[in-house]
matplotlib code that plots the C-alpha trace (Angstrom):
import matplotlib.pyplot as plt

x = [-5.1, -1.3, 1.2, 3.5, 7.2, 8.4, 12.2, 13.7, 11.0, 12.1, 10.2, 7.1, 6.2, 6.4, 4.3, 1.5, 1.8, 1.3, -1.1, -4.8, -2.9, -2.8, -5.8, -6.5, -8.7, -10.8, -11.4, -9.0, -6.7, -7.5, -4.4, -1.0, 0.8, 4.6, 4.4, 7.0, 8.5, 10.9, 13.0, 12.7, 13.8, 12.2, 9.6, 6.6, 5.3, 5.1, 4.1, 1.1, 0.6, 0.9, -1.9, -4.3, -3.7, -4.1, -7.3, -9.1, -7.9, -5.4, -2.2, 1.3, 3.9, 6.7, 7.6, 10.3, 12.4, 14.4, 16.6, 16.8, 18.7]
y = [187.2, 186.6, 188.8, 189.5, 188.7, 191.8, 190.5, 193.8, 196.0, 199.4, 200.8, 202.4, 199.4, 196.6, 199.2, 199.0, 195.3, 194.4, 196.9, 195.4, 191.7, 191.5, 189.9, 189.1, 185.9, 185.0, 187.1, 190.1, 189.0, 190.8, 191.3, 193.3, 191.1, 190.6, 190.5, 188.4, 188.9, 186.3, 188.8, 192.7, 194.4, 197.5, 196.8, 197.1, 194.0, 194.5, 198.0, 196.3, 194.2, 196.4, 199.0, 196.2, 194.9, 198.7, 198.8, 196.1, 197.7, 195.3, 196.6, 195.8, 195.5, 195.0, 193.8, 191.0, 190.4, 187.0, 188.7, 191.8, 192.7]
z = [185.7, 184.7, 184.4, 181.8, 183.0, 184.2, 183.2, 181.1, 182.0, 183.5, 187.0, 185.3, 183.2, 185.8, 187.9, 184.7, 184.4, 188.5, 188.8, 189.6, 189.2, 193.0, 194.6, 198.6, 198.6, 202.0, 204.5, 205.2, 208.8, 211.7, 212.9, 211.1, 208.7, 207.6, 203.7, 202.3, 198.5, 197.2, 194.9, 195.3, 191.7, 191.7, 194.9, 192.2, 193.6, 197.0, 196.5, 195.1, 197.5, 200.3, 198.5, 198.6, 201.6, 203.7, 201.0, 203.1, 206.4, 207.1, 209.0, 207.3, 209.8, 207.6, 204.1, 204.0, 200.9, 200.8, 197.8, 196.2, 192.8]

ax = plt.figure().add_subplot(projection="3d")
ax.plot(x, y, z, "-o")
ax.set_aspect("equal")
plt.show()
């Protein structure tokens, strides 16, 4: 499902609107992983990301943000 842009929205509400939006597809790597974010605002994203990630037993290593406001 989309998301509603998150532009405006305080912490707790980009937290609502990510959360169960973030979907791992295939078969869970068997190995740790570096998870990448293009833009780190309130880290609601890659919170996310990182929840369902550890969910399927998969080992984050390190979460890489290319920019961060």
């Amino acid at each position: 499902a989309l998301t509603r842009d998150s532009v405006g929205l305080g912490t707790a509400a980009r937290e609502r609107n990510i959360t169960g939006r973030v979907v791992l597809r295939g078969p869970p790597p068997r190995t740790e992983v570096m998870l990448v974010d293009d833009i780190v605002t309130t880290g609601a994203t890659a919170r996310e990301s990182v929840r369902i990630l550890h969910a399927a037993g998969v080992r984050v290593a390190a979460v890489l943000a290319l920019a961060a406001v």
